[in-house]
Rosetta silent file (secondary structure, phi, psi, omega in degrees, C-alpha in Angstrom):
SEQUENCE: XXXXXXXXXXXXXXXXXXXXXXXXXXXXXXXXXXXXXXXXXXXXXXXXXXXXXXXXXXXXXXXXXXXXXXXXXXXXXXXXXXXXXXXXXXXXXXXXXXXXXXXXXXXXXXXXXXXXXXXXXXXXXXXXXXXXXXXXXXXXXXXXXXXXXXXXXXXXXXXXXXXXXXXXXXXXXXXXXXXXXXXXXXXXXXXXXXXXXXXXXXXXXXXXXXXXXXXXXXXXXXXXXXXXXXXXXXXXXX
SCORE:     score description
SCORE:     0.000 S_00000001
   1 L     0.000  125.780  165.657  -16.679  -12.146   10.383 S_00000001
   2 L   -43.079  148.000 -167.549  -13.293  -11.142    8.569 S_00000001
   3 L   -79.597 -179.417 -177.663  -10.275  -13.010    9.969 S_00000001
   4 L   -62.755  141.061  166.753   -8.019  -10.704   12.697 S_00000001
   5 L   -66.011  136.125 -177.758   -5.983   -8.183   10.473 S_00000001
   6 L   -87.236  125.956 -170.328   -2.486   -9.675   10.817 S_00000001
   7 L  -124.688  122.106 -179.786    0.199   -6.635   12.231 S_00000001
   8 L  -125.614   92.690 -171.481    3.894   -7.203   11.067 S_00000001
   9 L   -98.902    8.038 -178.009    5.465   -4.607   13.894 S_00000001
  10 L  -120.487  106.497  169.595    9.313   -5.850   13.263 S_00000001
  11 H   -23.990  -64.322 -141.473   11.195   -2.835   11.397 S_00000001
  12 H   -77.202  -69.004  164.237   14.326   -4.570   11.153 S_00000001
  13 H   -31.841  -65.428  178.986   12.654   -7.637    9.543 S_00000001
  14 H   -63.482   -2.622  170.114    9.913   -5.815    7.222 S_00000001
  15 L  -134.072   48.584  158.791   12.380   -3.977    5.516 S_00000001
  16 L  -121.937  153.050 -175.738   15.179   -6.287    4.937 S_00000001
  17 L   -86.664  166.190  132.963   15.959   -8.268    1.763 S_00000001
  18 L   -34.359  -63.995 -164.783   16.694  -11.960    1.135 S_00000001
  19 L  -131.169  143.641 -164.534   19.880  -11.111   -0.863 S_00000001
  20 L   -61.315  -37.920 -164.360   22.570   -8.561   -0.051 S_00000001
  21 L   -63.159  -15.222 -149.537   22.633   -7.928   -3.777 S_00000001
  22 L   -68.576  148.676  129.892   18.739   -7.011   -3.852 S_00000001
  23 L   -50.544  125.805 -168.865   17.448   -3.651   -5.552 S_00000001
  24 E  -116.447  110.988  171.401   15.430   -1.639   -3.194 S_00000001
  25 E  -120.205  140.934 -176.970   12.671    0.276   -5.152 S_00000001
  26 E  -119.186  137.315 -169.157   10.455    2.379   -3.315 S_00000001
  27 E  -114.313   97.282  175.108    6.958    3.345   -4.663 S_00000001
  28 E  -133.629  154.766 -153.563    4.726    5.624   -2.582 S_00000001
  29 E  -112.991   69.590  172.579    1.226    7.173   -3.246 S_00000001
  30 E  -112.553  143.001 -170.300    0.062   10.184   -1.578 S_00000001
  31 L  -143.602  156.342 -176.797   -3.396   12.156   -2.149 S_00000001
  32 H    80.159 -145.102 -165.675   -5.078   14.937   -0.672 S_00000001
  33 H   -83.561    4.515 -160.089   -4.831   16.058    2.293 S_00000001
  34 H  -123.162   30.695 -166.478   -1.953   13.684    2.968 S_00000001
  35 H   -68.123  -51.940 -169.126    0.509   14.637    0.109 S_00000001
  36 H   -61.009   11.751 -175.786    3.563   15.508    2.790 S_00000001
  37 H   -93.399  -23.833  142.572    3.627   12.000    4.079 S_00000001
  38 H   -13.673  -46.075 -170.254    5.377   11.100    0.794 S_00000001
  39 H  -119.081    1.791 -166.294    8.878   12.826    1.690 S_00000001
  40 H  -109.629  -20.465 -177.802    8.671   12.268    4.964 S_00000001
  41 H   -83.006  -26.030  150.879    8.539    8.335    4.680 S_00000001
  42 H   -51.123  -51.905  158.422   11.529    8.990    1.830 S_00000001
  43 H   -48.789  -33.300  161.149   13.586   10.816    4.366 S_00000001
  44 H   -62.331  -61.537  160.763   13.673    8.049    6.653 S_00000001
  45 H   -77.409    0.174 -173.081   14.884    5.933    4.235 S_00000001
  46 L   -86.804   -5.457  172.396   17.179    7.409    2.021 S_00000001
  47 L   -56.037  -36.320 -165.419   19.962    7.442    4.720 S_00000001
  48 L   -85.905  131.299 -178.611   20.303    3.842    4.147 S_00000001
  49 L  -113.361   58.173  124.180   22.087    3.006    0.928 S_00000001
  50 L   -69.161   -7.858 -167.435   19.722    0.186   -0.136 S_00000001
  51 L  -137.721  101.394  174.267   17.622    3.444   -1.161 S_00000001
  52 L  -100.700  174.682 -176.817   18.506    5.125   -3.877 S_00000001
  53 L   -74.952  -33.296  170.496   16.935    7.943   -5.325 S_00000001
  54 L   -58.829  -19.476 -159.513   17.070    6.450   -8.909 S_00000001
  55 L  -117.194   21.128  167.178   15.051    3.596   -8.056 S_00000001
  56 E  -138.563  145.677 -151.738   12.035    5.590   -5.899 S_00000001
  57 E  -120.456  136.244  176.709    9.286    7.124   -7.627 S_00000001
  58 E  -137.573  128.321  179.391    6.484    9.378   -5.038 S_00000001
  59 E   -94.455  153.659  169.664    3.214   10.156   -6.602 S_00000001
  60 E  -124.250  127.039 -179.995    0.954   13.441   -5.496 S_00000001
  61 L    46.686   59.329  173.989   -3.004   13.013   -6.296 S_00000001
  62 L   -95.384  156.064 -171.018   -2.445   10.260   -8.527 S_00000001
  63 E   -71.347  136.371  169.650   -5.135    8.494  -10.651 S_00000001
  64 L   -91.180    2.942  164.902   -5.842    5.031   -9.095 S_00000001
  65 L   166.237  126.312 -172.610   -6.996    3.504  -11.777 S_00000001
  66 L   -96.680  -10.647  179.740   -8.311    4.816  -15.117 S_00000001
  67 L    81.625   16.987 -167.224   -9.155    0.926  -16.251 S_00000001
  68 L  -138.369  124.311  165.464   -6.969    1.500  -19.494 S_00000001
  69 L  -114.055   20.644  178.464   -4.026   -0.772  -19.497 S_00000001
  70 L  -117.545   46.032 -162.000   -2.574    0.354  -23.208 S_00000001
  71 L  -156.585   22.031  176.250   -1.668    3.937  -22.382 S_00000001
  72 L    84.378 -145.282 -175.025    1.457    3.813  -20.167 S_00000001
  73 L  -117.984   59.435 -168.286    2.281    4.541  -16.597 S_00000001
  74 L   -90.123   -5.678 -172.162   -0.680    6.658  -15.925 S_00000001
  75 E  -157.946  162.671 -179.796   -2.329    5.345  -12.568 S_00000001
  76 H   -62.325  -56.988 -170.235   -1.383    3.790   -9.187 S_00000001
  77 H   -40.713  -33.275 -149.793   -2.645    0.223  -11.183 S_00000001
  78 H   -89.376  -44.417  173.221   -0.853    0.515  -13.944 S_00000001
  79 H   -54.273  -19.925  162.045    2.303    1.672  -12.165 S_00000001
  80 H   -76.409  -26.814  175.498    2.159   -1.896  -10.022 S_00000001
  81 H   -73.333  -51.510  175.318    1.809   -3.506  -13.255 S_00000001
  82 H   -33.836  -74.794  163.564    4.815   -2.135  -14.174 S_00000001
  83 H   -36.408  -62.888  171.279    6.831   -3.230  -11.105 S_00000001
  84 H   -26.362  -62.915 -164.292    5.757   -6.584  -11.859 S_00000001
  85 H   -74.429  -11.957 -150.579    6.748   -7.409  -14.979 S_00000001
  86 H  -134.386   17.225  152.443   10.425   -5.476  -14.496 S_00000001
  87 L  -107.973  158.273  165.917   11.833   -6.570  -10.881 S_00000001
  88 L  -115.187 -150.979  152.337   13.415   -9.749  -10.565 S_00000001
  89 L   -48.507  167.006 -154.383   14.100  -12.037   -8.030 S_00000001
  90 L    19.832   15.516  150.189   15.544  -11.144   -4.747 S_00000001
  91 L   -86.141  176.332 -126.355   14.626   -7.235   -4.951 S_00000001
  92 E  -141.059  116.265  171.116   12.952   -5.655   -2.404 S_00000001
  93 E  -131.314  139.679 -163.665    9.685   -3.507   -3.031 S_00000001
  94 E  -115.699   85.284 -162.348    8.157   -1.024   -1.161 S_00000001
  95 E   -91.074  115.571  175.229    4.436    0.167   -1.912 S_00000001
  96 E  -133.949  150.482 -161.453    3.105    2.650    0.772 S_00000001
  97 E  -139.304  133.521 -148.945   -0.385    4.451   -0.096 S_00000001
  98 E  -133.451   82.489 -172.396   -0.854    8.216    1.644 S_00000001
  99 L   168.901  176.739 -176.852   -4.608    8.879    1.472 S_00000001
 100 L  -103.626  124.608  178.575   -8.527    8.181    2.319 S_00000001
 101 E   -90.523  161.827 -174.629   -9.640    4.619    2.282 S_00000001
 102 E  -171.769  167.848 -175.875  -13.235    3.531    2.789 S_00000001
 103 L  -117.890    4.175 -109.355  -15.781    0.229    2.979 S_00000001
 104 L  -133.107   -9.383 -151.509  -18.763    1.410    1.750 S_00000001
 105 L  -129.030   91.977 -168.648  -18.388    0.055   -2.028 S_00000001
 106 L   -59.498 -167.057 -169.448  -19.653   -3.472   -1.990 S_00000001
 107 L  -115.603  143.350  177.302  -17.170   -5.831   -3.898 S_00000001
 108 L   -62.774  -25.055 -152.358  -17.899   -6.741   -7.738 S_00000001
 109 L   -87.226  -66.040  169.948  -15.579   -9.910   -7.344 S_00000001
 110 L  -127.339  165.176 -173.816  -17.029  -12.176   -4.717 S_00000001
 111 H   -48.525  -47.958 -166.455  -19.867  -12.834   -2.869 S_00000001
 112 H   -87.219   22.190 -171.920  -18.776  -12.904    0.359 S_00000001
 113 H  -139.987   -1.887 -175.442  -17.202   -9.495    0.085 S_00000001
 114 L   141.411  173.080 -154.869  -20.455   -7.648   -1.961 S_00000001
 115 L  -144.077  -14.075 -160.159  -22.503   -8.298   -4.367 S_00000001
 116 L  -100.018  179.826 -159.861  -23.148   -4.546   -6.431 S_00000001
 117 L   -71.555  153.999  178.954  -21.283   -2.652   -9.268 S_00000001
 118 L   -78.471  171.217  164.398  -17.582   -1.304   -8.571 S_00000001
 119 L   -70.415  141.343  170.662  -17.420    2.485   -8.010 S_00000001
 120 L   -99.326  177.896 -170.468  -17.963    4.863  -10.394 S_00000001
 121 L   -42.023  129.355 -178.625  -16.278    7.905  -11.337 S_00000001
 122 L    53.293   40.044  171.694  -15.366   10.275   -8.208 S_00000001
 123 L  -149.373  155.735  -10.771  -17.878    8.199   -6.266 S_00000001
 124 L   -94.761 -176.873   83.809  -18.235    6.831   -3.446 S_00000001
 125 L    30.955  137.530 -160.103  -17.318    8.799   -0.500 S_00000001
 126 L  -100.088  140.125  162.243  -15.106    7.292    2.245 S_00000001
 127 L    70.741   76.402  140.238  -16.603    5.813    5.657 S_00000001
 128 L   -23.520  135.770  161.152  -19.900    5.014    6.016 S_00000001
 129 L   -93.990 -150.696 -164.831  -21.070    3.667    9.032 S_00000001
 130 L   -45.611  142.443   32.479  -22.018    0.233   10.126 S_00000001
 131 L   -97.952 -153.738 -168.136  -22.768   -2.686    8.726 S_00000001
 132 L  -119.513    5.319 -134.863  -19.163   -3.918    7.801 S_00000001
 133 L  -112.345    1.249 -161.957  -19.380   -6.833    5.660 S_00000001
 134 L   -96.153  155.252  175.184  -18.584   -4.492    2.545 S_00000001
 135 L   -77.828 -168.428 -139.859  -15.175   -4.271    0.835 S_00000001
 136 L  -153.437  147.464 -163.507  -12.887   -1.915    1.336 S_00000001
 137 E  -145.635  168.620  173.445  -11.300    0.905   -1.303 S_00000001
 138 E  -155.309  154.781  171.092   -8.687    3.803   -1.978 S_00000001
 139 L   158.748  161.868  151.659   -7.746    6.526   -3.997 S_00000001
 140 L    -8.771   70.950 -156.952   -7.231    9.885   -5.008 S_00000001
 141 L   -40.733  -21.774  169.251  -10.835   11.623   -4.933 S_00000001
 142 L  -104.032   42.559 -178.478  -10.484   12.582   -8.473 S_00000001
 143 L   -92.792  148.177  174.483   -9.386    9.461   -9.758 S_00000001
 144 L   -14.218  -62.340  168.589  -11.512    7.824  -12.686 S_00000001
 145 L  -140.370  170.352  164.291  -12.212    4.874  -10.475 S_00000001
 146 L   -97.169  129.675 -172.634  -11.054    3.997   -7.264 S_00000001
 147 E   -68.443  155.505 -168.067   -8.925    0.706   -6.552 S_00000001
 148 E   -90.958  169.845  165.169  -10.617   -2.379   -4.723 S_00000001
 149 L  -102.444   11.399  165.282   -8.249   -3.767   -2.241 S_00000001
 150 H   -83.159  -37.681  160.763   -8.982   -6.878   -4.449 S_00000001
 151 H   -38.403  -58.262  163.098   -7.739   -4.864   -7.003 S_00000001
 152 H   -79.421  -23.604  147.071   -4.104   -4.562   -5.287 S_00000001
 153 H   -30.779  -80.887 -169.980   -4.153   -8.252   -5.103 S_00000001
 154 H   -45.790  -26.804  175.792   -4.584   -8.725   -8.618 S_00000001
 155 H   -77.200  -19.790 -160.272   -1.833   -6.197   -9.720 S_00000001
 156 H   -91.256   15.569  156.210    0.910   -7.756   -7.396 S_00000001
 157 L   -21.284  -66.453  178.375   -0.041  -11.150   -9.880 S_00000001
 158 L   -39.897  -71.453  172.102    2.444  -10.214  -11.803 S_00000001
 159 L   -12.073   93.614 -172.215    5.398  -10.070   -9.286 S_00000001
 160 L   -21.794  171.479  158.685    8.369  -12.639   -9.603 S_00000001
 161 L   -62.663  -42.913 -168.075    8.390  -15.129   -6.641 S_00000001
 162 L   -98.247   30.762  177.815   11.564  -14.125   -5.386 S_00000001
 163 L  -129.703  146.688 -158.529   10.529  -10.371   -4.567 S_00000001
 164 E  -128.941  119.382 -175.224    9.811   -9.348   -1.512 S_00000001
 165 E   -99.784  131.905  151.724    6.715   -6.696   -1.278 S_00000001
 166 E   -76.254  123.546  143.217    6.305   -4.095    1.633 S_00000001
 167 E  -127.871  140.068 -164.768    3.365   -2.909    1.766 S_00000001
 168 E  -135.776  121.956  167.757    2.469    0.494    4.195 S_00000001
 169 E  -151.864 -174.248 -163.830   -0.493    2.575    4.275 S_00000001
 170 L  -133.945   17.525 -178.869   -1.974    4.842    7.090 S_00000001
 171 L   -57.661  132.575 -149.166   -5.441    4.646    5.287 S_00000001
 172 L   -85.493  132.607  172.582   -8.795    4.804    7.246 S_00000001
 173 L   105.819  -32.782 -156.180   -9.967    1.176    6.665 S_00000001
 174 L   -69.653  -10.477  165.562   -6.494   -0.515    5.459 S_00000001
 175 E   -69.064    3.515  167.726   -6.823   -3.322    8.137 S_00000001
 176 L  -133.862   35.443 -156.449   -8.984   -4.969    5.807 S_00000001
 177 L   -99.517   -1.670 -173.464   -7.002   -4.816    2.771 S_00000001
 178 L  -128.199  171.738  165.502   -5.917   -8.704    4.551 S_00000001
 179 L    89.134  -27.141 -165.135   -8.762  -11.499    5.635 S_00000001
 180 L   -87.464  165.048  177.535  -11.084  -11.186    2.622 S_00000001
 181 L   -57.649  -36.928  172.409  -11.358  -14.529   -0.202 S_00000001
 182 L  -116.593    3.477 -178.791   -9.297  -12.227   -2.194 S_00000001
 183 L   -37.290  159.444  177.446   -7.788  -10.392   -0.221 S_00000001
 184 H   -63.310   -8.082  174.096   -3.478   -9.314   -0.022 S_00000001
 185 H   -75.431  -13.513  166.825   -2.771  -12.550    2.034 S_00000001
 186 H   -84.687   -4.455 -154.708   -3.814  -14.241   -1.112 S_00000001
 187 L  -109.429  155.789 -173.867   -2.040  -12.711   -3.655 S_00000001
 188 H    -8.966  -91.003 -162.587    1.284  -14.024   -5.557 S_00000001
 189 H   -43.917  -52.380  157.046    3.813  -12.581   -3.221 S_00000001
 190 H   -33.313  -40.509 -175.112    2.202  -13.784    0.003 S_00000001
 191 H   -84.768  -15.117 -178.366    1.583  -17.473   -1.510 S_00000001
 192 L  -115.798   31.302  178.845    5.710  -17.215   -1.862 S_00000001
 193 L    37.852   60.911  159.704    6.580  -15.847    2.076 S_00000001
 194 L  -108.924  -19.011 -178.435    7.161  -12.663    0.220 S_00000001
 195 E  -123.820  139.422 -174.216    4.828  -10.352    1.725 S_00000001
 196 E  -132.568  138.916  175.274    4.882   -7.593    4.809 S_00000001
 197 E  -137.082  147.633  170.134    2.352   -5.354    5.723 S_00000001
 198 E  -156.138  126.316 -174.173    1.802   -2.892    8.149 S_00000001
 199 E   -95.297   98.360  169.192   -1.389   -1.213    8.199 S_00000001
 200 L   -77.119   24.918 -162.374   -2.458    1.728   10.156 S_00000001
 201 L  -154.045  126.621  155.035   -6.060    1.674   10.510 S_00000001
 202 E   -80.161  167.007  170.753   -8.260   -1.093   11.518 S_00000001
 203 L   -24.054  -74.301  172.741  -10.840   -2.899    9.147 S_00000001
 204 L   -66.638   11.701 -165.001  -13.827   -1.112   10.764 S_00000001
 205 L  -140.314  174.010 -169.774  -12.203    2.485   12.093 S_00000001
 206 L   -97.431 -177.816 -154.957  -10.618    5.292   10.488 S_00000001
 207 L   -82.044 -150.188  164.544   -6.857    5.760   10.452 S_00000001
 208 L   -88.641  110.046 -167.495   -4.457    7.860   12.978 S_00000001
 209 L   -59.283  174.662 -157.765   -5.431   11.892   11.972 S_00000001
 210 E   -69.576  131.894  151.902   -4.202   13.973   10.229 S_00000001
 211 L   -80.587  152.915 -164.451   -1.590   15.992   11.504 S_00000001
 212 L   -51.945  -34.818  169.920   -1.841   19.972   10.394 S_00000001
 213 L   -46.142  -19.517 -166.088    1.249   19.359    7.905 S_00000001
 214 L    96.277  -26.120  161.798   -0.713   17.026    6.366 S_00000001
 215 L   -58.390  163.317 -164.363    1.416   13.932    7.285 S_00000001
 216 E  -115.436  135.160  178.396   -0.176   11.601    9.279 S_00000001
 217 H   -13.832  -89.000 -171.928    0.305   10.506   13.192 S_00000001
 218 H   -27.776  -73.838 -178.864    0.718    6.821   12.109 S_00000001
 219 H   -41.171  -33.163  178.030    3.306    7.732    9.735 S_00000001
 220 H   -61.084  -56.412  174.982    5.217   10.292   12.063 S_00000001
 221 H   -59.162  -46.996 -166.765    5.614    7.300   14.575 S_00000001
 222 H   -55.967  -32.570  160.817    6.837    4.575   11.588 S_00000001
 223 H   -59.201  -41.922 -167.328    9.475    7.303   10.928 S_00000001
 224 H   -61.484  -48.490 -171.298   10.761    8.333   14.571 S_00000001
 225 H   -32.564  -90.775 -161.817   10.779    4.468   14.400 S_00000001
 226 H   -61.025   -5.175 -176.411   13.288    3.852   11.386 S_00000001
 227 H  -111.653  -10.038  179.213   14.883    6.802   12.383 S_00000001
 228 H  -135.510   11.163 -177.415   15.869    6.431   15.930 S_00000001
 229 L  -102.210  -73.241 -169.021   15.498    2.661   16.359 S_00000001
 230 L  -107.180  150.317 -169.951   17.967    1.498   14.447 S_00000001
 231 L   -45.841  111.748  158.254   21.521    2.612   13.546 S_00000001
 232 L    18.108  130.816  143.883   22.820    5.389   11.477 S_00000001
 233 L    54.022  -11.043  172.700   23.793    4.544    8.219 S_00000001
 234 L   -83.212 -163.575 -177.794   23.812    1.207    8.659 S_00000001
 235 L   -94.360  178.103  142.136   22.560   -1.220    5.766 S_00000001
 236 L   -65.572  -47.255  168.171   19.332   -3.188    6.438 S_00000001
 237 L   -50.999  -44.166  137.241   20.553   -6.016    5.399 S_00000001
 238 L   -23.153    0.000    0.000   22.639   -6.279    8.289 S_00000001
């Protein structure tokens, strides 16, 4: 059995820096049916001026990974790689992924997470049922391949010590993006008290639905949150 998905529910905390001085870059992902969650989790934050507009980048249907790392900033992978090598200590990064997650694809890496072939192009299909014991995936449906959530481990590799990763998704499944051998509680930022997550779906269940806009429940609350929980205008950092 996978360990308990870990829930980091403190706002004020998961989005505050280390150093007053920090860079705030925000990175978000949205595909599908879930493209409007993208501005709506940017509107929440851009009041605050740790978050500028120069420094946040929002993808629509983006590839998650084409597997070609000599061709630029062309996929969600490549675009993490990117962050790595080019923040430095004490900035502040914020990765939130807007889209359908699934288990269904054992894992390629280790044993104890699957044992078969990664997914191939536009395949597979998100949420299977039972059993569980399979790893867990995301992306765009027409991306090349779809990312492992061992996958997002490996890109945040990269990632100074001294940078402190966000990570947000509302994906069906994203509660089990922690607890695996390779899982994000393993990966570089985590091993440095660097990493926050807050996940809106457990391991085995689908997310919070869709709302008709296309934004998603889960997300709608994490805004009303940042937007009526804490003060105007004030910094975060505060």
């Amino acid at each position: 059995m996978r360990v308990p998905v870990v829930w980091f529910v403190g706002l004020a905390i998961l989005l505050s820096a280390r150093s007053a001085k920090a860079d705030y870059y925000f990175y978000s992902v949205a595909d599908d049916d879930f493209r409007d969650d993208n501005n709506t989790l940017w509107a929440a934050l851009e009041p605050y001026p740790e978050w500028d507009a120069s420094r946040a980048v929002l993808r629509d249907n983006w590839d998650a990974d084409d597997n070609v790392r000599t061709d630029g900033r062309d996929s969600l992978y490549d675009d993490l790689l990117w962050y790595g090598d080019n923040l430095t200590g004490g900035d502040v990064f914020l990765f939130s992924y807007w889209g359908h997650g699934g288990w269904n694809a054992p894992d390629s890496y280790y044993p104890d997470e699957g044992s078969t072939a990664r997914p191939q192009e536009n395949d597979p299909t998100p949420a299977d049922p039972a059993p569980y014991q399979y790893d867990e995936f995301f992306g765009y449906s027409g991306s090349t391949y779809y990312m492992w959530d061992d996958d997002l481990t490996n890109a945040l590799a990269g990632f100074d010590e001294f940078v402190q990763v966000i990570v947000i998704s509302g994906a069906c499944h994203s509660g089990g993006w922690v607890g695996g051998s390779h899982d994000i509680q393993t990966s570089t930022p985590a091993t440095n008290n660097g990493l926050y997550a807050l996940l809106g779906a457990p391991e085995q269940g689908t997310g919070i639905g869709v709302k008709g806009s296309g934004d998603t429940y889960f997300e709608i609350l994490l805004c009303t949150a940042l937007s009526n929980t804490v003060q105007a205008y004030m910094r975060m950092s505060d």
